[in-house]
C-alpha positions in Angstrom: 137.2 99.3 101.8 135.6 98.8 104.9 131.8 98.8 105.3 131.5 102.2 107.3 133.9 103.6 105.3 131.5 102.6 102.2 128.6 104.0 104.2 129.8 107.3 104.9 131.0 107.7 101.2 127.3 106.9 100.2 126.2 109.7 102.7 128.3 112.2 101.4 127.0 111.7 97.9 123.3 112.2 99.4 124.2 115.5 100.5 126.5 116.8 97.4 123.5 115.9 95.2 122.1 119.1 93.7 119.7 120.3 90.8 118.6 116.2 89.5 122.9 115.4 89.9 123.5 112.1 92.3 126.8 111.2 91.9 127.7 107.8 93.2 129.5 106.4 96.0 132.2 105.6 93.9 132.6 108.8 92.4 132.6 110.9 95.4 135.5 108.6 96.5 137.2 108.9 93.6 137.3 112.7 93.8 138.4 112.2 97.5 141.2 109.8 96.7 142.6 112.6 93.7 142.4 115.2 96.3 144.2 113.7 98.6 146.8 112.6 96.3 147.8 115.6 95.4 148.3 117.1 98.8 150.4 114.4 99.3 152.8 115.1 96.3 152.6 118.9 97.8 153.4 117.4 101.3 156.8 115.7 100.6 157.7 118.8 97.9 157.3 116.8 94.8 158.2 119.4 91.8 155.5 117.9 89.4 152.3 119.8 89.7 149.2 117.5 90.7 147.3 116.4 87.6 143.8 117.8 86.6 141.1 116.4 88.0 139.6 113.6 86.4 136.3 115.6 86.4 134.9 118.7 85.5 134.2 120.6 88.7 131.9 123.6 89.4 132.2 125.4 93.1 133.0 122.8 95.7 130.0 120.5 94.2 131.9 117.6 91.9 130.1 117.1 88.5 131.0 113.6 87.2 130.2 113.5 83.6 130.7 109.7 83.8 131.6 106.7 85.7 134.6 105.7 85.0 135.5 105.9 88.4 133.4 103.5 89.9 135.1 100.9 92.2 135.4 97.5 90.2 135.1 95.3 93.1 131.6 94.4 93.8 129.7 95.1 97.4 126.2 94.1 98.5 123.9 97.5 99.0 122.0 98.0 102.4 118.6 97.5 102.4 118.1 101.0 102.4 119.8 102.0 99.5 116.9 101.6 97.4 114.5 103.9 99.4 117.6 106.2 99.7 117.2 106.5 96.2 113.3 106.8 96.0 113.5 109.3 98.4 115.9 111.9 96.5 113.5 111.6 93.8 110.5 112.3 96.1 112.5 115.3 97.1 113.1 116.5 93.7 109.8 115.9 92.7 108.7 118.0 96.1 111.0 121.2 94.6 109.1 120.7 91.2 105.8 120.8 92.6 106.6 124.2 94.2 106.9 126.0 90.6 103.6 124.4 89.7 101.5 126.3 92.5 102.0 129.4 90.1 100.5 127.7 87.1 97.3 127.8 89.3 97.1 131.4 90.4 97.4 132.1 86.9 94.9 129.6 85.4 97.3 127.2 83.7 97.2 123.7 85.5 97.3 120.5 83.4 94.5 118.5 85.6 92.4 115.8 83.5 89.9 113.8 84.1 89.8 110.4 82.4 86.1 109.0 81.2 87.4 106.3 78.6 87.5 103.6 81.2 86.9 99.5 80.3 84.4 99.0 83.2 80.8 101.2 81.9 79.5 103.9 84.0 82.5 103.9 86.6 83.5 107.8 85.6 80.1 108.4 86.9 81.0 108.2 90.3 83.5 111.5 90.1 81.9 115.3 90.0 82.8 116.1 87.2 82.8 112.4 85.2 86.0 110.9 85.1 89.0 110.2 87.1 91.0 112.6 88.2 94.4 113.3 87.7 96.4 116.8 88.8 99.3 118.5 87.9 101.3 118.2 90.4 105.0 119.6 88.8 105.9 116.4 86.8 105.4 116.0 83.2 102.2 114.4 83.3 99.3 115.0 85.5 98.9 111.8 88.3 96.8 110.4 90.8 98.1 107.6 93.7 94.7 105.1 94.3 94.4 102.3 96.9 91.9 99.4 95.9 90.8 97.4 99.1 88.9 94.6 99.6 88.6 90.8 100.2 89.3 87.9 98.2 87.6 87.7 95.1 85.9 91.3 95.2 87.7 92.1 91.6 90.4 94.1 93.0 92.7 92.7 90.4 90.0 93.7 87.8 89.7 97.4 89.1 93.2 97.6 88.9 93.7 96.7 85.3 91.2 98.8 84.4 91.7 102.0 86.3 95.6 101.4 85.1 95.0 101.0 81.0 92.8 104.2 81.2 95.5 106.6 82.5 97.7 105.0 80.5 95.7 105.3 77.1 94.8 108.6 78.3 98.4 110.0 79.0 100.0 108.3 75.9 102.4 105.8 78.1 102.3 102.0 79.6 101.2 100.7 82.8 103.8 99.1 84.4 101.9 95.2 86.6 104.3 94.9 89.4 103.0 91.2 91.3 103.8 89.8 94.6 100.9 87.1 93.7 100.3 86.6 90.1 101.5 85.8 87.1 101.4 87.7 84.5 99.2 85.1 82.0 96.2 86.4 84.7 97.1 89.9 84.1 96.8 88.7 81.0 93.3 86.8 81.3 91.9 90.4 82.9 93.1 92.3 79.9 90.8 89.5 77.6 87.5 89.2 80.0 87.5 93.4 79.9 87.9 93.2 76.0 90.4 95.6 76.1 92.7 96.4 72.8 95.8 96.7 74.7 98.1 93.7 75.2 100.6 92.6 77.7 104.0 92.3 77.5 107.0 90.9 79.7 109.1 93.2 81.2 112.0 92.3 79.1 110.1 92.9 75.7 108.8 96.0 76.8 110.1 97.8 73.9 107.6 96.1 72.2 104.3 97.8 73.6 102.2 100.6 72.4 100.4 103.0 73.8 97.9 101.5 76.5 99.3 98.6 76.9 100.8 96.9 79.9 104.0 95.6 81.2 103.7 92.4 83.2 106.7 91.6 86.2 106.7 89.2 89.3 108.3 91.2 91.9 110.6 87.9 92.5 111.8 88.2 89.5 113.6 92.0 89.9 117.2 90.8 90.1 118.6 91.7 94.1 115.1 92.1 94.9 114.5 90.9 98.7 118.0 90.2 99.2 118.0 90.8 103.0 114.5 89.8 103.6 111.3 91.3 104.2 107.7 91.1 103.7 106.7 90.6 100.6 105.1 94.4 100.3 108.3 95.4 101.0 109.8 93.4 97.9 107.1 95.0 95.6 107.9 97.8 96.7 111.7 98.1 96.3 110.7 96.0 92.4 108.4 98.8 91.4 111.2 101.4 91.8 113.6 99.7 90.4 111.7 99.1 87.4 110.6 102.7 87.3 114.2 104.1 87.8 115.5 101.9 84.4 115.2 102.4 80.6 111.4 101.9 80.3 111.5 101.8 76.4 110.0 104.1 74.3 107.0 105.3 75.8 107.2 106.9 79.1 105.7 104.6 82.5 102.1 106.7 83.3 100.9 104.1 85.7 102.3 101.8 88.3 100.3 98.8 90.0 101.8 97.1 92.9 99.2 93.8 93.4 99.5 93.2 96.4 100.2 94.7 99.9 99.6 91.2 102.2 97.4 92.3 105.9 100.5 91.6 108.2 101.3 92.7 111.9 102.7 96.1 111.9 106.0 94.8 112.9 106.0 93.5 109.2 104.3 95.7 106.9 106.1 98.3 105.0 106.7 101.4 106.9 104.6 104.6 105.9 107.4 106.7 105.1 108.5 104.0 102.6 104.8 104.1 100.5 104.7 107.9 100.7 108.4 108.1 99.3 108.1 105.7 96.4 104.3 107.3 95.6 106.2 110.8 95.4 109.2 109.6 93.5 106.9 107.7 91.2 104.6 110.5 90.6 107.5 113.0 90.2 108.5 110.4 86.8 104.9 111.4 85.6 103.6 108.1 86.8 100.3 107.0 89.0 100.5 104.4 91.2 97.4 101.6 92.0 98.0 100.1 95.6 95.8 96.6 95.9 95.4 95.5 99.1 93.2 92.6 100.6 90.5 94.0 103.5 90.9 97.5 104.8 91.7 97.6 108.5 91.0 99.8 110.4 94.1 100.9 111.7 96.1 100.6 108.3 97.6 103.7 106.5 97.5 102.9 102.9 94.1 104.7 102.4 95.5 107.7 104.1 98.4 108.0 101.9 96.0 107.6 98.6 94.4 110.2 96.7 91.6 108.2 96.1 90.4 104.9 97.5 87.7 102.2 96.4 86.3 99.7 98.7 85.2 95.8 97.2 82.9 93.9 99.0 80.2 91.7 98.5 76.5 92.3 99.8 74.0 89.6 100.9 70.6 89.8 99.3 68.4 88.0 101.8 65.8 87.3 99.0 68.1 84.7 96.3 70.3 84.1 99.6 72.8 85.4 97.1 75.8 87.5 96.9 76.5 90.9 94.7 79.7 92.8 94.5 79.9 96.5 95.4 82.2 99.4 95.1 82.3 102.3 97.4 84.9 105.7 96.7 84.6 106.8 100.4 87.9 108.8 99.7 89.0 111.2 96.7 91.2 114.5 97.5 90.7 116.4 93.9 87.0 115.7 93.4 83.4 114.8 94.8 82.8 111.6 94.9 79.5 109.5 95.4 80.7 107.5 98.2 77.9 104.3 96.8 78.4 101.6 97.3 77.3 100.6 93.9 76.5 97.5 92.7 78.8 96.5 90.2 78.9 93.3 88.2 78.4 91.8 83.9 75.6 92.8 81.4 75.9 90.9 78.3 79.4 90.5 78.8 80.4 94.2 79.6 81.5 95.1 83.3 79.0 97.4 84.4 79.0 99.6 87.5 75.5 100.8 88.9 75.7 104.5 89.7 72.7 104.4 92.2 73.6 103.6 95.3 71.4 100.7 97.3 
């Protein structure tokens, strides 16, 4: 089969998927191959009537109940195909969300706020306390957050931290996707925050409990980065792939994709692509936690967030020292106190000062 030919099958299943049904390229084809078949017998007057189709069908939509006809020769998927993918799910999450504005005219909307979180005092900076998450049609409530900030600010830190308390708090896993790290640091975090959660390889994640976390190098996603790219884009395309399999017994609540590298435009991953896989995540009942060094000033990723916090590091002219702060200068579903706030260890507990300097 020729490439186009291939391509236009794949389109065809894009537009015959209906109602959380996406049949495959190979399926559609198969369908179109029995069809035309049978004319064929009809065409030359063969007297044995055409066989049933091989699938149950309802109106002109095909509903495959399996995939048994999938072609057996292998082929190497587009680039796209994974965002083609992320994207159907954005859309069905999209239609879900519609059915959700009526639980608010009448009262009934799922939104929580979480105040069990690792790093002491940091629900203070939300009115009210706590993080929020809203129902947004999925079957947990979610928020997307962007962490920015230079090297060594504790990005990495936030991250874990922000990630294990939706988790906890929404009875599923966090899900580590890496560009950078290895999952031993993720692993080191987990121990300097004290937490009682544990990480786990990707492959043992049947293994974790609620809370916990689920370490994976985006290199290590099998046909991951096949046709290039920047290395966002790679974390990218490995977060939904990992999101779109099996994830074990306890649902994914939180995705965190460390980290989105400060490249040219002509590099980065394109907008479209962040809001699709943020949609499509969040439509599986997952967050998502964007880390990203600095913050420029023309860069989309805090647009795109619910909520964003800023690292930085402030010079106290007295020591000639340096303190980290955090600043929340965005958050769409509630008031924030924009800090910064100092934030740093007392008596080995990560503690964020709510008074802003």
């Amino acid at each position: 089969m020729s490439s186009d030919d291939w391509s236009l099958l794949e389109d065809l299943a894009k537009q015959l998927a209906d109602d959380g049904f996406g049949p495959t390229a190979g399926q559609v084809g198969s369908q179109l191959l029995h069809a035309a078949l049978a004319r064929s017998r009809a065409e030359v007057g063969g007297s044995s009537a055409p066989s049933p189709t091989p699938y149950p069908m309802a109106g002109a939509l095909p509903k495959v109940s399996s995939r048994v006809g999938e072609p057996s020769a292998t082929y190497s998927p587009s680039p796209s195909r994974w965002y083609s993918s992320a994207r159907q799910a954005a859309r069905a999450h999209l239609e879900q969300s519609q059915d959700a504005l009526g639980l608010y005219a009448a009262g009934g909307g799922a939104d929580r706020h979480v105040a069990k979180l690792v790093i002491e005092d940091m629900e203070q900076l939300f009115v009210p306390p706590g993080l929020p998450l809203v129902d947004k049609g999925s079957s947990s409530p979610t928020t997307s957050i962007a962490i920015m900030g230079a090297a060594g600010t504790g990005k990495t830190t936030v991250a874990v931290a922000l990630a294990r308390a939706i988790a906890a708090e929404t009875n599923g896993i966090a899900l580590y996707v890496t560009s950078e790290l290895a999952t031993t640091e993720i692993g080191y975090k987990v121990s300097m925050l004290g937490m009682a959660s544990k990480v786990v390889q990707w492959k043992q994640r049947s293994l974790a409990r609620v809370g916990d976390m689920v370490g994976q190098p985006a290199a290590l996603v099998s046909d991951v980065g096949h046709a290039g790219g920047s290395s966002g884009m790679r974390a990218l395309e490995a977060a939904w792939q990992l999101v779109d399999s099996p994830a074990g017994e306890l649902p994914i609540r939180c995705v965190v994709i460390d980290a989105f590298p400060l490249l040219d435009s002509s590099h980065r991953p394109d907008r479209d692509d962040v809001v699709a896989l943020l949609q499509a995540i969040e439509g599986r009942g997952g967050s998502v936690v964007l880390v990203q060094e600095a913050a420029a000033a023309n860069d989309f990723i805090p647009f795109v967030a619910d909520i964003v916090f800023e690292l930085g590091f402030h010079e106290v002219s007295e020591t000639g020292g340096r303190i980290r702060t955090l600043g929340c200068p965005k958050s769409r579903h509630a008031r924030a106190l924009a800090g910064p706030h100092r934030i740093g260890f007392d008596r080995d507990r990560l503690v964020l000062s709510c008074v802003p300097r």
